[in-house]
C-alpha positions in Angstrom: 53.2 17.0 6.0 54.8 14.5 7.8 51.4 13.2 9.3 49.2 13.0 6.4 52.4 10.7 4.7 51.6 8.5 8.1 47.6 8.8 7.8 47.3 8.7 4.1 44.2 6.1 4.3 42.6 8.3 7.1 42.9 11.6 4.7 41.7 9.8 1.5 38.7 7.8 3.5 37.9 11.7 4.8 37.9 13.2 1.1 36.0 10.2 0.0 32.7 10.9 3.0 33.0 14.9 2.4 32.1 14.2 -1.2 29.8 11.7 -0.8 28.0 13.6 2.1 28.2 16.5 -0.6 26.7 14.7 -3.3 23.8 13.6 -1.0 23.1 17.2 -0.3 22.8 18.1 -3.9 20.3 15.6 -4.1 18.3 15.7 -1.0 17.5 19.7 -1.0 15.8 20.5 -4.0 13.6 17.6 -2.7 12.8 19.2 0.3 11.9 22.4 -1.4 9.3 20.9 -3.6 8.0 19.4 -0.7 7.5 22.4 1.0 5.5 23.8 -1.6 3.2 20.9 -1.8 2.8 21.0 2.2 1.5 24.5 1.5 -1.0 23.2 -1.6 -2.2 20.5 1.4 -2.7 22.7 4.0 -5.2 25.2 1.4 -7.3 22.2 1.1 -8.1 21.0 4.2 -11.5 22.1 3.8 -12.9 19.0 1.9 -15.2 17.0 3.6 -14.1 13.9 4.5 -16.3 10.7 3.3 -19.0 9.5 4.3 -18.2 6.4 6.7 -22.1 5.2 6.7 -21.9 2.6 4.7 -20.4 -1.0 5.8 -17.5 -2.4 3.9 -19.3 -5.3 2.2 -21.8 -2.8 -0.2 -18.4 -1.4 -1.9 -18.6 -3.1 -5.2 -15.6 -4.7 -6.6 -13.7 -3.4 -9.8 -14.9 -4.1 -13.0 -18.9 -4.4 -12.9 -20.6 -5.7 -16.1 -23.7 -4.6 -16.9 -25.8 -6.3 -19.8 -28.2 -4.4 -21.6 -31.3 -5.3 -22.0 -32.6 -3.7 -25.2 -30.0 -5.5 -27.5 -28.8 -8.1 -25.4 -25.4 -7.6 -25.7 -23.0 -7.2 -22.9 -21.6 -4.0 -22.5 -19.1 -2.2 -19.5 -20.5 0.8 -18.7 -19.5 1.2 -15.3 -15.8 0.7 -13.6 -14.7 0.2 -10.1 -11.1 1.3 -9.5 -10.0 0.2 -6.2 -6.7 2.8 -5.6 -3.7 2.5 -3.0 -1.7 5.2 -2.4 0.7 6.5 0.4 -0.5 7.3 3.5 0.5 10.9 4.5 -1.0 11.9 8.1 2.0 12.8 9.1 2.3 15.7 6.7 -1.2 17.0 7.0 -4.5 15.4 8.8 -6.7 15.3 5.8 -4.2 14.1 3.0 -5.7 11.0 2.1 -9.0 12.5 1.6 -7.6 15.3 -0.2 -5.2 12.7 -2.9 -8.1 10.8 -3.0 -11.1 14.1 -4.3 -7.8 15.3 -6.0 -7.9 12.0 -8.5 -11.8 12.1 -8.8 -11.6 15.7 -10.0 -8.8 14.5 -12.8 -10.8 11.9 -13.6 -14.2 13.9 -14.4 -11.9 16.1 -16.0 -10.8 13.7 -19.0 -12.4 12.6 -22.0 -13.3 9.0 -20.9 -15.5 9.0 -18.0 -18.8 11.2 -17.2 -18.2 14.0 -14.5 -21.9 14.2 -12.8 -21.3 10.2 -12.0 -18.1 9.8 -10.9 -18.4 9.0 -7.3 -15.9 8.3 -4.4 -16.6 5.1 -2.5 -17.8 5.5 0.9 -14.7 4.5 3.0 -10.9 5.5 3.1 -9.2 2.3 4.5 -5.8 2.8 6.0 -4.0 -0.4 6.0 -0.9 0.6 9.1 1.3 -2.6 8.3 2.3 -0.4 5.0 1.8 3.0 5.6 -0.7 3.0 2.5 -4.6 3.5 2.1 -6.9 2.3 -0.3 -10.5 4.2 -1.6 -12.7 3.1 -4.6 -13.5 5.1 -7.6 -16.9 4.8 -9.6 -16.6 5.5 -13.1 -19.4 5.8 -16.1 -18.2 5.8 -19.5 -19.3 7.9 -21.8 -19.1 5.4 -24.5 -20.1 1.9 -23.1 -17.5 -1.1 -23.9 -19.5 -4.2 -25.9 -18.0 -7.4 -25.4 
């Protein structure tokens, strides 16, 4: 008893990193376990083709073409260019940015908003290194045009 009277800062500062390294624990393993199961979901996939790297950079259109119509002469949007960024996950599976990337085209043909048979995927994945992020293109038609 004698001791922990002369190293009372030492025993508290010692309770104090147990709980904190405790708490940390709590928090960090469930985590890990969800992760798990989507490194399974990943590695199911890895069949998708990945795209198509024939066309140059400079064709990829830019978000947000306007198209004017030519029957009524209004200007209406019926096709959107979503240029998309997400994280870059080689490191967990090979084929991870192609599969995020087929994963939000097949939620997108699956809403209300935008026709299925013209959704496309652009033709390039670009990995950008400097922040472990990649960025792909998403056409969309709408199934009801937006007049301006």
């Amino acid at each position: 008893m004698a001791w922990v009277k002369r190293n009372l800062l030492f025993v508290i500062g010692a309770a104090v990193v147990l709980g904190l390294i405790g708490f940390a624990a709590f928090h960090i393993f469930p985590g890990e376990t969800r992760n798990a199961g989507r490194d399974k979901l990943i590695q199911a996939n890895q069949t998708i083709a990945p795209l198509a790297d024939s066309v140059p950079n400079s064709r990829v259109r830019q978000a947000g073409a306007v198209a004017a119509d030519q029957t009524s002469g209004a200007t209406e949007i019926k096709k959107i260019t979503l240029r998309c960024r997400a994280v870059d996950r080689k490191d967990v599976s090979p084929a991870s940015d192609v599969i995020v990337a087929y994963a939000l085209k097949r939620e997108l043909e699956a809403g209300p908003l935008f026709d299925a048979e013209t959704t496309k995927l652009g033709p390039h994945i670009k990995i950008e290194p400097e922040t472990d992020t990649f960025t792909f293109d998403v056409t969309l038609t709408l199934k009801r045009p937006i007049k301006l």
